[in-house]
N, C-alpha and C positions, 0 to 999 in steps of 0.2 A: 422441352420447348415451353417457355415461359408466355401463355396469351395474355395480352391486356383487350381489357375491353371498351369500348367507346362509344359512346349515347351521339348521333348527329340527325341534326334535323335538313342538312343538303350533302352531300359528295364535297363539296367545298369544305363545309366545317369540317367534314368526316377528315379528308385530308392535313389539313391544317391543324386538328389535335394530332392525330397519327404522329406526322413530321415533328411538333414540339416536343412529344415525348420520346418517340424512337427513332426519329431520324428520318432524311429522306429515301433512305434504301429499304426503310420495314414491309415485309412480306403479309399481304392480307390475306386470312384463313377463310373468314365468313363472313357473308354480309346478311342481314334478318331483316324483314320489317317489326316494327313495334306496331301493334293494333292499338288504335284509339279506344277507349274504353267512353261507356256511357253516352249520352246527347253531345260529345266533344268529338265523337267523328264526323258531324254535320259542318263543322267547321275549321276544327283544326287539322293541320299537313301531318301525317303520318311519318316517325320518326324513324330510323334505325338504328340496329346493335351493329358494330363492324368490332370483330377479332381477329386482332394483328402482334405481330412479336416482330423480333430484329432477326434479319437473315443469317441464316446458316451458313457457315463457311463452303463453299465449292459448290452451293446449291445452285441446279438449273434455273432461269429466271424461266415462268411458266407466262399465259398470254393474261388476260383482254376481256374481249364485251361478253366472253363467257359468265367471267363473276358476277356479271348484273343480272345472273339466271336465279334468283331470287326466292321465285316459287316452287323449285322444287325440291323435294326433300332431302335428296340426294346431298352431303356436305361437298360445298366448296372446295377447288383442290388447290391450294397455295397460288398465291399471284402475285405480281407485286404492285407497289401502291399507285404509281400512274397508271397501270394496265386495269385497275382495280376499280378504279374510274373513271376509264377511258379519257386522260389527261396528259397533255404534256407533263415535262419533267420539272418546270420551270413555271407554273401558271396554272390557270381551272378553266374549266371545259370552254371552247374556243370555236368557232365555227370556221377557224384557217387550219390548212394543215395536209397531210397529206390523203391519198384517196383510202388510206387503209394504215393499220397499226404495224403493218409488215412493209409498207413504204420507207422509213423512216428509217433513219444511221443506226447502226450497232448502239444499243443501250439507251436509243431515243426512241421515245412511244406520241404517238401523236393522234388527235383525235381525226374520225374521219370526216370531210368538207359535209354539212350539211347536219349536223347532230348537235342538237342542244340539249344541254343539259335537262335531267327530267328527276324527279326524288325514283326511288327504289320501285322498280313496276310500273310507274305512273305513265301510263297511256290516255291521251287529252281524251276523256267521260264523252267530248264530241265527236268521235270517231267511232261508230260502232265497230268496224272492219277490227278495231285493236284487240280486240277481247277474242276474234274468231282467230288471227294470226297467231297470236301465246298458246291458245290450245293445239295450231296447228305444229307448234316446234320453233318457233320461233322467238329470241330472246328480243327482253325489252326494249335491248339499244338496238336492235335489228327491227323491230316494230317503228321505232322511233324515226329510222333513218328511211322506211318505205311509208310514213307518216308526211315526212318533209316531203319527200318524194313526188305523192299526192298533192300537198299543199302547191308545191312549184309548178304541175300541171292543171290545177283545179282551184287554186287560190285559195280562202281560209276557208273552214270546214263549215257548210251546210247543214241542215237539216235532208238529209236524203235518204231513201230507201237502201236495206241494207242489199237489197240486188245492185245497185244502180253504184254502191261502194266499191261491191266487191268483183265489179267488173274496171271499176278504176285501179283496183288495187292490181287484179292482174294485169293492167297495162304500166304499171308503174314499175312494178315486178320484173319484168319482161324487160326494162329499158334498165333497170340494175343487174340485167346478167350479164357477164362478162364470159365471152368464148374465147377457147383455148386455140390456140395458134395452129393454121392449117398445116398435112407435113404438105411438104413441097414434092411434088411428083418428079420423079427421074432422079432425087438425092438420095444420099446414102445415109439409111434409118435403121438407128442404132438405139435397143429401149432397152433403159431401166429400170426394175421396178425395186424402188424401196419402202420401206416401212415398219411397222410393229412388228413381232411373233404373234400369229394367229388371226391376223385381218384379211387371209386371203389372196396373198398375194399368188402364189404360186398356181392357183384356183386361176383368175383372175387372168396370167399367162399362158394357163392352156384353153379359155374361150378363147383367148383374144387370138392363137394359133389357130383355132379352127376358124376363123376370119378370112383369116390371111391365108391362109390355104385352100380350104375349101370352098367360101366366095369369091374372093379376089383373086382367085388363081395364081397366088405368086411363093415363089421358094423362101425359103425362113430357114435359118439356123441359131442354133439355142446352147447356152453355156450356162448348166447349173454350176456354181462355186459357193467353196468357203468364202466364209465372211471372220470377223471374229468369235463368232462357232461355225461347225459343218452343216451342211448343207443335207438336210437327209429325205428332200424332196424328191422319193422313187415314184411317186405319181408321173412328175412331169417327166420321168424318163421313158416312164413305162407310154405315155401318150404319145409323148416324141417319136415311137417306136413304131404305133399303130400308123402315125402321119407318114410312117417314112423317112421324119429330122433326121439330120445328124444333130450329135448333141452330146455339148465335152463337158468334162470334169475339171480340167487344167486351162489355164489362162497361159500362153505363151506370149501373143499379137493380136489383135483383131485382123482379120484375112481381106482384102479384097472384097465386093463383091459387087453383083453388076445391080440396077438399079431397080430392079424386081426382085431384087430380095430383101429380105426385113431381118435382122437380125436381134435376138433378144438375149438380155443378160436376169440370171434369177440368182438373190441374195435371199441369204438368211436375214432373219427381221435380226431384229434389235434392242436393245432395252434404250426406250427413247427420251428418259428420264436423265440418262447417265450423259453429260456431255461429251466426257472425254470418247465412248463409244459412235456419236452422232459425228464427231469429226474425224476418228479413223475412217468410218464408212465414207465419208467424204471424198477421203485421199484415198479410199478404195475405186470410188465410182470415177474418179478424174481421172487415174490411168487408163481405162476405157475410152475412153475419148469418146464416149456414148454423146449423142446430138438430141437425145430423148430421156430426160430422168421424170418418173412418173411416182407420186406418191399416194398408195394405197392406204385406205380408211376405212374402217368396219361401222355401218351405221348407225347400227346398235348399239354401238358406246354413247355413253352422257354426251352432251354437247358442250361441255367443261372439258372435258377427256379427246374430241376431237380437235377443240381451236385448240388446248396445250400440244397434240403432237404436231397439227402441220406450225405451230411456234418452232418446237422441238426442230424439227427437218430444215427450218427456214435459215441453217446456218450453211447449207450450200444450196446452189441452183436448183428448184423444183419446176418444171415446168409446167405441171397441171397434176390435178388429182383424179383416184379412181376411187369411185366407193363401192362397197361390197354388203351385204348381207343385208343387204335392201327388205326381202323377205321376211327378217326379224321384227322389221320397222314398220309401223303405221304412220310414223307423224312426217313425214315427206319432207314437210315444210320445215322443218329442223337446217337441211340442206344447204338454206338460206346464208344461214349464217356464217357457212363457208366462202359461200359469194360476196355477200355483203361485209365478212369482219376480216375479211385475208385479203391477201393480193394472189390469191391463187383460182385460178378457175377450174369447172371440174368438167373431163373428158368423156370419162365413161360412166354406167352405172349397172353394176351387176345384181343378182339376187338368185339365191341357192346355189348348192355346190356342185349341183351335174352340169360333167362337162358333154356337150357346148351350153346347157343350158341358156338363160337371160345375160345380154352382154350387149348392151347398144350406149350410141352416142348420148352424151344427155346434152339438154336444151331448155330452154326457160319453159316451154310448152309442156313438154312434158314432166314434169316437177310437177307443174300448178294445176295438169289433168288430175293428177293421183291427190291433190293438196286441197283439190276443191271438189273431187268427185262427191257424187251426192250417196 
C-alpha cells in the first residue's frame, strides 16, 4: 500500500490535490492537524497532513464524519475521499443534501442539511458547549451539526454562561433524536438480530426474552441457525430452556403465529469488513420474511469502528440499532454520532452480560442524563 501524503489548509484543497494526483476514487488513510509553531498560532489557520493512496481492488468502501475524529490517537480506519470529507461526489461541502450520508443512492455520499464546512477540529472558540461535547464522544462534524442546531434555535452565538449553553444544547439534542418505529400491536413480529462476532448479540436476545415473557406476558419462539459459520450459541439454548421456549436448530418455514407471540431469529455475527459475506447474510435474512432486522453494536469500539459497521450493514434493510457494552463506556455522548451521522436510530441500550440484566428503551433523555451527569 503506496501512502502519499498532502499538506491542506481546507477539506476543499485537501480534496482537490487528492483528486489530481489519484484520482476521484483514492481511499483516505489519516487525517492530522499540523500545529502552528511560534507567535503564528495567534493568527494563522492550522493546517493538515491527509494520507491517502489509490483503492484496492474489491475493497469495502468504509463511512463518514467518523474520519473527522481527528483527535484521537487511535489511527483512522480507511475511507474514502468524499466520506473523508463529508462531500458530495461531484463538489465541496454544501449545505443541500440529504438528512444523513446513508440517505443517498449506492455510491453517492452527501453531506448532511445543515453542516458547514469547518478546518480539522475547529469548533466556533464562541461556543463553550463545543469543547464539553468532543470530551463527551462526540466528533467534530457532529459537534458542528448540534452547533447549527443551536444557532437555528438561538440565533448567532452570545456571550452566555456555560449553564445557560448547556441547557440549550440539550434541547437541541433532544430535537436531533430520531426514534425508531413503533411495532404495531396485534401484528406479526418477527426479529432479527444481526451484526459483528462478539458485540453481544446473542446476550442481547436473551434480555430482550425476558421482556417479552416475563413482563409483557406474551409467548416467543426462537431459532438459533447457521449463518456462514455455526452457530454455537448454547447459552441462548440453555435460557430458552429455563423460559420454557421452544427453540429450533433448522429452518424449514416460519410457522403461524397468533399476535402475542414474538418470534426471534439468532445469527452468527459476521466479518463485516468482507462484502461479499454482508450480502449473503442479506439473502440469508430475506428468506425469513422477518418484519424486524435489528443491528447490534458494541459501544466500546472507536467510533470510526462503529459508523464503518452500521456503513458495512447498510447494504440491506436495518431497521434500527441496539447497542451493547454500555458498561465499558463512559463517554455516552459518543452515541451521538449514530443519530446524528446515520440514518439509523437506536432502539435499545444494554450494559453487562447478566442475563436479564440492563436492557431498556433508549431516548434522547436518557443518553444526555448519563452525558451530563455531574
Amino acid at each position: 500500500m503506496d501512502l502519499v501524503s498532502f499538506i491542506a489548509d481546507s477539506a476543499a484543497d485537501a480534496v482537490a490535490q487528492i483528486r489530481a494526483r489519484l484520482g476521484p476514487d483514492a481511499v483516505v488513510v489519516t487525517v492530522r492537524p499540523l500545529p502552528v509553531q511560534g507567535l503564528g498560532r495567534l493568527w494563522r489557520r492550522a493546517r493538515f497532513e491527509v494520507l491517502a493512496r489509490r483503492p484496492e481492488p474489491g475493497s469495502v468502501p468504509t463511512p463518514v464524519e467518523a474520519a473527522l475524529d481527528i483527535t484521537s490517537d487511535s489511527p483512522a480506519a480507511p475511507f474514502g475521499l468524499e466520506s473523508a470529507f463529508n462531500i458530495p461526489r461531484a463538489g465541496i461541502p454544501t449545505r443541500h443534501g440529504t438528512s444523513s450520508v446513508f440517505d443517498a443512492a449506492p455510491g453517492e455520499l452527501r453531506v448532511p442539511p445543515g453542516i458547514e464546512p469547518t478546518t480539522p477540529g475547529g469548533i466556533p472558540a464562541t461556543w463553550q458547549v463545543g469543547a464539553v461535547l468532543e470530551r463527551a464522544g462526540l466528533l467534530p462534524v457532529t459537534v458542528q451539526r448540534v452547533i447549527n442546531q443551536l444557532e437555528a434555535r438561538g440565533g448567532p452565538p452570545k456571550q452566555r454562561l456555560i449553564g445557560e449553553e448547556l441547557a440549550m444544547t440539550r434541547a437541541a439534542l433532544s430535537e436531533l433524536w430520531r426514534k425508531p418505529a413503533p411495532f404495531v400491536d396485534g401484528a406479526r413480529r418477527v426479529h432479527v438480530l444481526v451484526g459483528a462476532a462478539g458485540v453481544g448479540k446473542t446476550t442481547s436476545l436473551c434480555k430482550w426474552l425476558t421482556q417479552v415473557v416475563l413482563v409483557e406476558g406474551r409467548s416467543a419462539s426462537v431459532w438459533r441457525l447457521d449463518g456462514a459459520t455455526a452457530n454455537t450459541a448454547e447459552s441462548l439454548s440453555v435460557y430458552c430452556e429455563i423460559l420454557g421456549l421452544p427453540i429450533e436448530r433448522a429452518w424449514n418455514s416460519l410457522p403461524e403465529a397468533s399476535a402475542a407471540e414474538v418470534q426471534f431469529i439468532d445469527l452468527p455475527g459476521v466479518e463485516w469488513r468482507n462484502l461479499a459475506s454482508i450480502r449473503q447474510l442479506g439473502e440469508q435474512v430475506r428468506q425469513y420474511r422477518a418484519t424486524h432486522v435489528h443491528l447490534v453494536v458494541n459501544a466500546g469500539y472507536e467510533t470510526s469502528l462503529l459508523l464503518n459497521q452500521v456503513r458495512a450493514f447498510s447494504e440491506f434493510p436495518i431497521d434500527d440499532v441496539i447497542v451493547t457494552h454500555l458498561d465499558e463506556e463512559t463517554r455516552w455522548g459518543k452515541l451521538w454520532n449514530l443519530v446524528v451521522g446515520t440514518n439509523c436510530s437506536i432502539r435499545y441500550l444494554s450494559a453487562g452480560q447478566n442475563v436479564p440484566g440492563e436492557f431498556f428503551n433508549a431516548s434522547a433523555e436518557t443518553i444526555l442524563s448519563r452525558q451530563f451527569s455531574s
